[in-house]
Each structure stands twice: as structure tokens, then as C-alpha cells.
mmCIF file of the C-alpha atoms, coordinates in Angstrom:
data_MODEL
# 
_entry.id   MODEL 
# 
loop_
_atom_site.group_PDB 
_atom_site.id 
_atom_site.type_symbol 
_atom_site.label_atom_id 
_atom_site.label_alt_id 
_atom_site.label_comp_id 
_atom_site.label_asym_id 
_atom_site.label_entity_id 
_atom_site.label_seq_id 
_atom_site.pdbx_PDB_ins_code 
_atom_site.Cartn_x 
_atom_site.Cartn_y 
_atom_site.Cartn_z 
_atom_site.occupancy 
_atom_site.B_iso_or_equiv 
_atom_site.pdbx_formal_charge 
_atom_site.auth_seq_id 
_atom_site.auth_comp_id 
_atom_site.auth_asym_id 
_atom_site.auth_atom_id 
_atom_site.pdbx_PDB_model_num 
ATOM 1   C CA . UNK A 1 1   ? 0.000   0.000   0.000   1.00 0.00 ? 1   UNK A CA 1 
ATOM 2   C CA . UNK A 1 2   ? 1.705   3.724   -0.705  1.00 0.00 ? 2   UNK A CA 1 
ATOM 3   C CA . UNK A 1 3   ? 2.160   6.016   1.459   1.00 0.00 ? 3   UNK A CA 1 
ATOM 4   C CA . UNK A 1 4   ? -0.611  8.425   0.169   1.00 0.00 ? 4   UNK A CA 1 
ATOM 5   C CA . UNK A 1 5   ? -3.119  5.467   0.725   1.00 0.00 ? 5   UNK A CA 1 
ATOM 6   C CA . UNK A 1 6   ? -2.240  4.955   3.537   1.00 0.00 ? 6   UNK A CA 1 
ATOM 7   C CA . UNK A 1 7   ? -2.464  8.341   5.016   1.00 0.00 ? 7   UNK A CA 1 
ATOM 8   C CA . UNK A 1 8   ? -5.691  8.287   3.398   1.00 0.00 ? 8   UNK A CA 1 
ATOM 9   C CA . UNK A 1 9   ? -7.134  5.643   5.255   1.00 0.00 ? 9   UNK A CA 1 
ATOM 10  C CA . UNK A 1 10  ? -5.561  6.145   8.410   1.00 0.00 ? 10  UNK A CA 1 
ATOM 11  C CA . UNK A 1 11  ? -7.538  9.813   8.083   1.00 0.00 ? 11  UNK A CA 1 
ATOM 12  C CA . UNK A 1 12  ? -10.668 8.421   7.116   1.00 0.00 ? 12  UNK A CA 1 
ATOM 13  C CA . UNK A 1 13  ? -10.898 6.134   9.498   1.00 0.00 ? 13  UNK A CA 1 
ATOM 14  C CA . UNK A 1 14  ? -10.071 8.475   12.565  1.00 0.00 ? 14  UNK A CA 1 
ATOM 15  C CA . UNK A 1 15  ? -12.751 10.943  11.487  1.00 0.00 ? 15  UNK A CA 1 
ATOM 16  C CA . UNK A 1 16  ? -15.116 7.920   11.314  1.00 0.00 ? 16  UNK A CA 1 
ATOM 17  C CA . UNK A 1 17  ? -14.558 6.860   14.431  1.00 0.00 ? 17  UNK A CA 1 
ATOM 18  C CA . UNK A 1 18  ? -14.556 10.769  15.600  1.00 0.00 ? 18  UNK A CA 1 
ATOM 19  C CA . UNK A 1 19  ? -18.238 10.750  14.388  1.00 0.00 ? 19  UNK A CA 1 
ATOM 20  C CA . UNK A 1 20  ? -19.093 7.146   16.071  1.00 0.00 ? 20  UNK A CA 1 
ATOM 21  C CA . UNK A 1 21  ? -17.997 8.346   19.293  1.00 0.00 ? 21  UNK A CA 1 
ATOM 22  C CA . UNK A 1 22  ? -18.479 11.913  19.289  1.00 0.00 ? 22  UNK A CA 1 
ATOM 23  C CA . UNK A 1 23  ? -21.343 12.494  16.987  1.00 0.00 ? 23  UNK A CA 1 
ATOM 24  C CA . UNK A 1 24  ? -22.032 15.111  14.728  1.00 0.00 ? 24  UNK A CA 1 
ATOM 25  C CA . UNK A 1 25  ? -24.306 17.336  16.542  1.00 0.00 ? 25  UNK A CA 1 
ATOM 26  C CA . UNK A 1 26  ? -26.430 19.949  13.920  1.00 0.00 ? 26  UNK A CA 1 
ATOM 27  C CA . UNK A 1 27  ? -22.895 21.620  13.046  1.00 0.00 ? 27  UNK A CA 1 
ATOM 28  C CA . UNK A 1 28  ? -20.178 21.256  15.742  1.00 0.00 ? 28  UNK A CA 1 
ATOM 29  C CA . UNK A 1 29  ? -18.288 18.049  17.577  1.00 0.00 ? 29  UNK A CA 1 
ATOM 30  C CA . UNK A 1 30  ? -16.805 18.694  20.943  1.00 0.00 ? 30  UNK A CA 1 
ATOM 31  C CA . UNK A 1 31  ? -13.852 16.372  20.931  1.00 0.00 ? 31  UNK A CA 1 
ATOM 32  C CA . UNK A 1 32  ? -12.936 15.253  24.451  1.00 0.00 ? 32  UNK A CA 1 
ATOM 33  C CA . UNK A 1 33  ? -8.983  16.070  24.783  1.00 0.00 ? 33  UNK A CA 1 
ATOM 34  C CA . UNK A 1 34  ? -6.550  17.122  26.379  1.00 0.00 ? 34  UNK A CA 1 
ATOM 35  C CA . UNK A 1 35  ? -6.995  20.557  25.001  1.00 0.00 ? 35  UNK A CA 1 
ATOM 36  C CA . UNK A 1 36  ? -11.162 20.378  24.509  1.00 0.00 ? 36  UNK A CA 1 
ATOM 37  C CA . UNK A 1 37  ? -11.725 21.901  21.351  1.00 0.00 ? 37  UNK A CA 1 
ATOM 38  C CA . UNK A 1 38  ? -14.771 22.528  19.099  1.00 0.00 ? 38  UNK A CA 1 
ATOM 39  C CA . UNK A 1 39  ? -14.823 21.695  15.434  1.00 0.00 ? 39  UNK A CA 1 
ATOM 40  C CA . UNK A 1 40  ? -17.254 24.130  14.080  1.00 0.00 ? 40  UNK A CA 1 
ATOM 41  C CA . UNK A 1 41  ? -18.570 22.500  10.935  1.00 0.00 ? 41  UNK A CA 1 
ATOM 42  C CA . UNK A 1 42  ? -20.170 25.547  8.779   1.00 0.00 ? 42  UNK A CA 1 
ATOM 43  C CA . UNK A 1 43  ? -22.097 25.154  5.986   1.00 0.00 ? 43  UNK A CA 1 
ATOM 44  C CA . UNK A 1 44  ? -21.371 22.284  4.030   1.00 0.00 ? 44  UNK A CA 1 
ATOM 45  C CA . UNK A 1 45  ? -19.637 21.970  0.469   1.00 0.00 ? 45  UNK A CA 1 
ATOM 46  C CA . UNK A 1 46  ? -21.796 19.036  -0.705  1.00 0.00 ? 46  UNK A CA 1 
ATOM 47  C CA . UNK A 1 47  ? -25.660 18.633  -0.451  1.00 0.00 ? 47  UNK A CA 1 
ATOM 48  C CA . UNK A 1 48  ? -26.893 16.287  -2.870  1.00 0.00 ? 48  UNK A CA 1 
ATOM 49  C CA . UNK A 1 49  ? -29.798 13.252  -3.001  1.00 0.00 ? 49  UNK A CA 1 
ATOM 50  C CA . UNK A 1 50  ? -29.257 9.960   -4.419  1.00 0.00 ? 50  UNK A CA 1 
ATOM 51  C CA . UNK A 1 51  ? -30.074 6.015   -3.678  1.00 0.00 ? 51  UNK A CA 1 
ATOM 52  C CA . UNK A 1 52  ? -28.838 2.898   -4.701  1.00 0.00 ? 52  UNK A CA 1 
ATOM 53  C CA . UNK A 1 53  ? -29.417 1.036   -7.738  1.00 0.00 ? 53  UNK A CA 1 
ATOM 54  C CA . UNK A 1 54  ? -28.223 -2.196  -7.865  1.00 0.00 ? 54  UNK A CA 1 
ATOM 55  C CA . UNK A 1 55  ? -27.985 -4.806  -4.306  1.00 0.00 ? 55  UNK A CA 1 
ATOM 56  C CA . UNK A 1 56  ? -26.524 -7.733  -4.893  1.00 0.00 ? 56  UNK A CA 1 
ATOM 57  C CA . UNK A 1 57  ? -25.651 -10.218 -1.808  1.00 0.00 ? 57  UNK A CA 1 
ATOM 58  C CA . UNK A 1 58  ? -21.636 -11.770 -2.099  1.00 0.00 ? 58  UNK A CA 1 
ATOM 59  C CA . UNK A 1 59  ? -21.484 -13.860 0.928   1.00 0.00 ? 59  UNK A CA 1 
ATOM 60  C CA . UNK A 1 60  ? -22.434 -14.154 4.381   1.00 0.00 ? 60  UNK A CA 1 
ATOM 61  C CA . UNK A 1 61  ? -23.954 -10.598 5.905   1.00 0.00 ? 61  UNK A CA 1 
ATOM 62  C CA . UNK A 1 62  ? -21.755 -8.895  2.872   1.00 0.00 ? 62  UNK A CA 1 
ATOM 63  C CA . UNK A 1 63  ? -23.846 -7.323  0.272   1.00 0.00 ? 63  UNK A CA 1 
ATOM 64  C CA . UNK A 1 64  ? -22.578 -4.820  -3.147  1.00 0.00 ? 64  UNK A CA 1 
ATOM 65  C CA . UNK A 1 65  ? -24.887 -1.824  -4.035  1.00 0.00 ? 65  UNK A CA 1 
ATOM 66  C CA . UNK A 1 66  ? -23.961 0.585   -6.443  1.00 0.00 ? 66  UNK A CA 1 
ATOM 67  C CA . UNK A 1 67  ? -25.443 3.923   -6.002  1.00 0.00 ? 67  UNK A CA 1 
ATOM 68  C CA . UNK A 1 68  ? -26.284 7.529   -7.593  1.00 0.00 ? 68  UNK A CA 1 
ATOM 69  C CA . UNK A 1 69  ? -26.679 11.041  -6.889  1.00 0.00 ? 69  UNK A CA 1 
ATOM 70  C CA . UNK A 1 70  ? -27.190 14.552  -7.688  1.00 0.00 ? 70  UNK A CA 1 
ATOM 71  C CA . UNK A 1 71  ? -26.798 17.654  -5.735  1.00 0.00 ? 71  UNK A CA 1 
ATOM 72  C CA . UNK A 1 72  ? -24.699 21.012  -5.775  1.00 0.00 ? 72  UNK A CA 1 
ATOM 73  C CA . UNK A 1 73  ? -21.094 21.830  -4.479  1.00 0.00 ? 73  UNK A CA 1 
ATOM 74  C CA . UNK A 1 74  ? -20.667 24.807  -2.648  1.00 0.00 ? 74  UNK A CA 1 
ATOM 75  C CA . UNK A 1 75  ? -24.284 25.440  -3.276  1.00 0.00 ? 75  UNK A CA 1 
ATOM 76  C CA . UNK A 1 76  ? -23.750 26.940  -6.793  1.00 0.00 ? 76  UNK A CA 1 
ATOM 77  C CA . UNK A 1 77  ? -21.819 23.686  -8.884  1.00 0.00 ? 77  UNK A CA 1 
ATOM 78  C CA . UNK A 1 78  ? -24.128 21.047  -10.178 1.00 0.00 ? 78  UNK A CA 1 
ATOM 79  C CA . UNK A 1 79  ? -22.824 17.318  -10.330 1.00 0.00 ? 79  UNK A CA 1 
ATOM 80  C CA . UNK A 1 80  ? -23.857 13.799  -10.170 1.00 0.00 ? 80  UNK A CA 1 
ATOM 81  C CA . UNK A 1 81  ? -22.344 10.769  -8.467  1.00 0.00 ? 81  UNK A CA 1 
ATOM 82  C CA . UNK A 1 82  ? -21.906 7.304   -9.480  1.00 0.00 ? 82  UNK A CA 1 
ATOM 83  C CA . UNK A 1 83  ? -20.407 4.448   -7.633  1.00 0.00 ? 83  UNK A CA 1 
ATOM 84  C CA . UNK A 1 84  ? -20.234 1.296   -5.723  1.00 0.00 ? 84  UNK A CA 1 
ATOM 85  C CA . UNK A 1 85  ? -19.419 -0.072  -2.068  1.00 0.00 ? 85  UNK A CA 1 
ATOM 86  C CA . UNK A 1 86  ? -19.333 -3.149  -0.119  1.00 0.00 ? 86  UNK A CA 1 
ATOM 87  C CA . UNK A 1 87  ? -21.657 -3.474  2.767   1.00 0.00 ? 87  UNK A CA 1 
ATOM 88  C CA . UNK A 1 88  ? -21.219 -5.595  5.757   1.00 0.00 ? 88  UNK A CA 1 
ATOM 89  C CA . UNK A 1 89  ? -24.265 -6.285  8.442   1.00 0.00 ? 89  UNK A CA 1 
ATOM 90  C CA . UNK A 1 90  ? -22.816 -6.317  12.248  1.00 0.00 ? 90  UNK A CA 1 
ATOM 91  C CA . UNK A 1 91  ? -26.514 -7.001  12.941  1.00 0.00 ? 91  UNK A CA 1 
ATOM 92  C CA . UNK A 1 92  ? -29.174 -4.543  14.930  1.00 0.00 ? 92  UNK A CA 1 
ATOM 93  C CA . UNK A 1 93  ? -29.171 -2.675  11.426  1.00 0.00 ? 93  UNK A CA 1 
ATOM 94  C CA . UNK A 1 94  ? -25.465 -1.850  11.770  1.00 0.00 ? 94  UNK A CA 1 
ATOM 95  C CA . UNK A 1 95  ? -23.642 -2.186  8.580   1.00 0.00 ? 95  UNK A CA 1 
ATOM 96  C CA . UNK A 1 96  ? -19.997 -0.886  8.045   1.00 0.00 ? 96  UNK A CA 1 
ATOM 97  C CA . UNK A 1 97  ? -19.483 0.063   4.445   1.00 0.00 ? 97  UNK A CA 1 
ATOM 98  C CA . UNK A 1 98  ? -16.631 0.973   2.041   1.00 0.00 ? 98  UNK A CA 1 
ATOM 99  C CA . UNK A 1 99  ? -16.846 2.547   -1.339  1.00 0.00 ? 99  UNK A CA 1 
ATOM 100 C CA . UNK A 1 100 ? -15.343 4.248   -4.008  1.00 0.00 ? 100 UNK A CA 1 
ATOM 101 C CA . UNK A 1 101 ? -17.038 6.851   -6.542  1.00 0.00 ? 101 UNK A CA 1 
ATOM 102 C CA . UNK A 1 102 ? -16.655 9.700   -9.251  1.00 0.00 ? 102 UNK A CA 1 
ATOM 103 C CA . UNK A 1 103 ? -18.243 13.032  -8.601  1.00 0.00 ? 103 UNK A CA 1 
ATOM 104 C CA . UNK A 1 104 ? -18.591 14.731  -12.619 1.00 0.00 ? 104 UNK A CA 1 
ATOM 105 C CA . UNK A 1 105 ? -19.906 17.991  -12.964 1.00 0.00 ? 105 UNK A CA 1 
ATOM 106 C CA . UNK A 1 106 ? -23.097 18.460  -15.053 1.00 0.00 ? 106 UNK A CA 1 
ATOM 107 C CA . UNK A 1 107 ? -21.619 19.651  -18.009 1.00 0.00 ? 107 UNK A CA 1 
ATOM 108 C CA . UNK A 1 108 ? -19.462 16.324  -17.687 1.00 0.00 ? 108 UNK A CA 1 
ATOM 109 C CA . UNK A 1 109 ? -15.976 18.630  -17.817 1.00 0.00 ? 109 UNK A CA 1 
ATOM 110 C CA . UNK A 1 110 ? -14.787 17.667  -14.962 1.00 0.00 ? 110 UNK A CA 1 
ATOM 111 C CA . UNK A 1 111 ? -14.744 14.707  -12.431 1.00 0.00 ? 111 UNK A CA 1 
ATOM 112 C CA . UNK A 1 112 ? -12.942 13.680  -8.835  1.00 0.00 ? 112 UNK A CA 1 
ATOM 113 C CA . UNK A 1 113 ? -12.589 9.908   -7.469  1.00 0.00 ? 113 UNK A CA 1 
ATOM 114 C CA . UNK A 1 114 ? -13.349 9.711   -4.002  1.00 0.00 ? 114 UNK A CA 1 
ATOM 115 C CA . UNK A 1 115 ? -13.153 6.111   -1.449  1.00 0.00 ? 115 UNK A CA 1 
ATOM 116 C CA . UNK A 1 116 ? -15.183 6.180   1.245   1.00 0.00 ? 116 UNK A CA 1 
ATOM 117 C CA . UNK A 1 117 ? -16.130 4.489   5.081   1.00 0.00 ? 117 UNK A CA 1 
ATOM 118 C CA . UNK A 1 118 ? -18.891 4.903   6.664   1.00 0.00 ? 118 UNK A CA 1 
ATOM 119 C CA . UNK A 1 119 ? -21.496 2.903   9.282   1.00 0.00 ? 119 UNK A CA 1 
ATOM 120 C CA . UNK A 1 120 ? -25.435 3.375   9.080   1.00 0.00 ? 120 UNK A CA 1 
ATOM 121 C CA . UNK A 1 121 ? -27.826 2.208   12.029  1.00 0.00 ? 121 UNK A CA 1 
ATOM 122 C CA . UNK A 1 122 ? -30.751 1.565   9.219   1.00 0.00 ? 122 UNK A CA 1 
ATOM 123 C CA . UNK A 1 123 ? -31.930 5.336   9.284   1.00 0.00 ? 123 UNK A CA 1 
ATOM 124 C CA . UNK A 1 124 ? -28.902 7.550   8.680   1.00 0.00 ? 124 UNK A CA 1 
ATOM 125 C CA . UNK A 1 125 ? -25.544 7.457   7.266   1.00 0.00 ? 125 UNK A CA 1 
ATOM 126 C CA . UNK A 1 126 ? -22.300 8.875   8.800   1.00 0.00 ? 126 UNK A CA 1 
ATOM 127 C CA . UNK A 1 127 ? -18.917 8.415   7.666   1.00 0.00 ? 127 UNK A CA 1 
ATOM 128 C CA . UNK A 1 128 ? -16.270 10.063  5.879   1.00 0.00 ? 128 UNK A CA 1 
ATOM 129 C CA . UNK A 1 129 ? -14.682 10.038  2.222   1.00 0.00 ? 129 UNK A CA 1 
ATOM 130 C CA . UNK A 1 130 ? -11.396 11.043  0.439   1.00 0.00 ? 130 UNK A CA 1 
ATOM 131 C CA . UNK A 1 131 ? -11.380 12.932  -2.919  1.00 0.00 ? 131 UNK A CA 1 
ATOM 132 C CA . UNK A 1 132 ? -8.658  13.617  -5.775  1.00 0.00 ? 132 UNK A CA 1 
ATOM 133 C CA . UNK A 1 133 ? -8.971  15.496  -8.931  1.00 0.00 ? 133 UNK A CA 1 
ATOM 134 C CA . UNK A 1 134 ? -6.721  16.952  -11.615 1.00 0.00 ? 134 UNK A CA 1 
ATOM 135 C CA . UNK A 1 135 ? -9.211  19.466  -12.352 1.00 0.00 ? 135 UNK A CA 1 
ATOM 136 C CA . UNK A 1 136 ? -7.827  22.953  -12.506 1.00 0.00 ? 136 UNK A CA 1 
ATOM 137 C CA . UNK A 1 137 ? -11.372 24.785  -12.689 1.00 0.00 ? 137 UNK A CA 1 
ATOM 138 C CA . UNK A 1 138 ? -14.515 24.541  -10.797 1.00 0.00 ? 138 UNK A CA 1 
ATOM 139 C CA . UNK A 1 139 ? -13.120 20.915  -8.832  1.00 0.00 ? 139 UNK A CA 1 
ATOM 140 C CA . UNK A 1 140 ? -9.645  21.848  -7.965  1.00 0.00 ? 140 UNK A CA 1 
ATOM 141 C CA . UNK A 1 141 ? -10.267 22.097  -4.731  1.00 0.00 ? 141 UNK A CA 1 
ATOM 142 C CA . UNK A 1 142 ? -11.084 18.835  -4.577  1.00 0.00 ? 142 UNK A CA 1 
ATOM 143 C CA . UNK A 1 143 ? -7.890  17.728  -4.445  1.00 0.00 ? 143 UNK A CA 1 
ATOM 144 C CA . UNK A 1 144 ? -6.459  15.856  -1.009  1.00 0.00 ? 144 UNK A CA 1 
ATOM 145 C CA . UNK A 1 145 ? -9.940  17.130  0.192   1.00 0.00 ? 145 UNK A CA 1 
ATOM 146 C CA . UNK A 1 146 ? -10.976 15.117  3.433   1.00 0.00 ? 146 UNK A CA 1 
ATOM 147 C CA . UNK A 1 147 ? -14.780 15.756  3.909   1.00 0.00 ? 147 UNK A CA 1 
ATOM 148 C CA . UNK A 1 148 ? -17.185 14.095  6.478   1.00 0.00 ? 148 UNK A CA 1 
ATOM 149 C CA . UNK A 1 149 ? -20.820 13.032  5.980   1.00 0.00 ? 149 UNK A CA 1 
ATOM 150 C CA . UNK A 1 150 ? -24.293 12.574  7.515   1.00 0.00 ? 150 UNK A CA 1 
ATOM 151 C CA . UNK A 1 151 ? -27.881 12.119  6.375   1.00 0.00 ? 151 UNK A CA 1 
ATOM 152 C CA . UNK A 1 152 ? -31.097 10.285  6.596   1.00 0.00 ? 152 UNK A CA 1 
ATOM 153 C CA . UNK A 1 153 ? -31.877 7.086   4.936   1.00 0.00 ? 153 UNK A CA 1 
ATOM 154 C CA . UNK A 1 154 ? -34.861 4.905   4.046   1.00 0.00 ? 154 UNK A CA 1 
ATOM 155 C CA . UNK A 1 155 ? -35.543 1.192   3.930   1.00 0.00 ? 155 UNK A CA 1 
ATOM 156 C CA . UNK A 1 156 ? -35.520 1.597   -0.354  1.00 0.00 ? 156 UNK A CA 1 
ATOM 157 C CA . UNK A 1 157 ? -32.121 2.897   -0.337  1.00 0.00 ? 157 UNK A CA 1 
ATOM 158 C CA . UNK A 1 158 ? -32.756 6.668   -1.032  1.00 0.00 ? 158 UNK A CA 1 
ATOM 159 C CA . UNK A 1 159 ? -30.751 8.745   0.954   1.00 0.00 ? 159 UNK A CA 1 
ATOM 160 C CA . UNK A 1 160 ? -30.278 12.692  1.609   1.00 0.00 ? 160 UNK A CA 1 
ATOM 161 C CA . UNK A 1 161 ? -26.790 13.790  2.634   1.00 0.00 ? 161 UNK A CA 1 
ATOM 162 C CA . UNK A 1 162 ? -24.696 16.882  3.693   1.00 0.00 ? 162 UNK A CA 1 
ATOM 163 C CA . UNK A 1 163 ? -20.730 16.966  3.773   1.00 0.00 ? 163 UNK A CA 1 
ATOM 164 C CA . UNK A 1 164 ? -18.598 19.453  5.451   1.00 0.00 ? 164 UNK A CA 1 
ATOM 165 C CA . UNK A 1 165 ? -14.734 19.512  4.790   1.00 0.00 ? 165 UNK A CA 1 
ATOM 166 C CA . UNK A 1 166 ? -12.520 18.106  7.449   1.00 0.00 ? 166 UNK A CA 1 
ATOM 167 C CA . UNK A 1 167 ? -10.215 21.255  8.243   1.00 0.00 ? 167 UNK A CA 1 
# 
């Protein structure tokens, strides 16, 4: 694994378990250090709609969805998603998941991968994902970008989320 995968993960999986333990609150976490900060979230880049489109089951409490969306960045920059993730049940309606996506713009100009990891209790989503982009226009700053994520969900898949960058 390289290095910038790794520092990847590592990131995206301490801000997941940030929002398991800590929670997101409406748009702050208190983080219980040494030094007790507040994260002040602000408004967030990312507010988009989407649901998933294709379940199928590959073993035992593992299922594969792929998924799409639509929504604005930055309130002003309209783009859709498409993607895919693996989905494991811990039971009680826990699932962990792990996917990976492209964001394109709607004139289809640009685009920026993201991976993702995130845990759902059967009515909401939180997690966190990691984007890249060459883009040098309305995505550049895209690039490196950690963001974190939250929304409702529904039995049918459809889901509503909002993502705030990870500063």
C-alpha cells in the first residue's frame, strides 16, 4: 500500500470513528482532549440526493450496491455521483461500508474519485470520504480534500446527505 493510501485511510478512518464516538451534533463536535476543542462544521460543500441502484448479496452478511446522486457543491456547482461499495451487516441494522465513486460535474468537464467508510444504524448514514482530482477549474479544490458526511436514509435505499470539509 503507498504512502498516500495509507495516510488516506488512516484519516478516514479516525474521522469515522470521531463521528461514532463523538457524533455530529447539527454543526459542531466537541472532541474530548486534552486541550477540549470545538470543530465548528459551517455550511457544508456538498448537499446532494441519491439512492442505490443495484444490491446484490456476495457472501455471508456482505452485500454490493452501487449507487447515484445529484446535488450542488458549494451550493452553486451542479454534479452527479456514481459508484459502488461493499456493505457488511454487524446485525441490529449496523452495517460498516466501504466505497469508491466519481463526482462529474453536469456539463461532464470535470470529475474527482473519491473512497469512502462509513457505518449506518438503518436510518442515517455517517462516515467520511477522500477525494482527488486533476481538475484545474470549478473541482480543484477537490484535491487531497478530506470531507465528512451525515444524512437520513430509508428502507428503499434513497438517501439525503450533507458533507462538510474536514479542516
Amino acid at each position: 500500500m503507498n504512502k498516500k493510501r495509507l495516510t488516506a485511510s488512516v484519516s478516514i478512518g479516525i474521522a469515522v470513528a470521531l463521528l461514532l464516538f463523538g457524533g455530529t451534533g447539527t454543526n459542531s463536535i466537541l472532541f474530548n482532549t486534552g486541550y477540549a476543542q470545538t470543530a465548528t462544521l459551517g455550511a457544508p460543500i456538498f448537499v446532494e440526493k441519491g439512492g442505490d441502484t443495484i444490491k446484490r448479496e456476495i457472501g455471508p452478511n456482505t452485500t454490493q450496491y452501487t449507487f447515484t446522486s445529484n446535488g450542488t457543491m458549494n451550493g452553486d456547482i451542479e454534479y452527479s455521483k456514481a459508484g459502488e461499495y461493499i456493505s457488511i451487516s454487524k446485525g441490529n441494522n449496523m452495517t460498516f461500508d466501504q466505497g469508491h465513486g466519481v463526482l462529474t460535474t453536469k456539463d461532464g468537464g470535470e470529475t474527482a474519485n473519491y473512497t469512502f467508510t462509513e457505518v449506518s444504524n438503518g436510518t442515517a448514514y455517517q462516515g467520511a470520504s477522500a477525494y482527488s482530482t486533476n481538475s484545474t477549474g470549478k473541482l480543484s479544490t477537490l484535491n487531497n480534500i478530506l470531507v465528512i458526511f451525515k444524512g437520513p436514509t430509508n428502507e428503499s435505499g434513497n438517501y439525503a446527505l450533507k458533507q462538510w470539509p474536514w479542516k
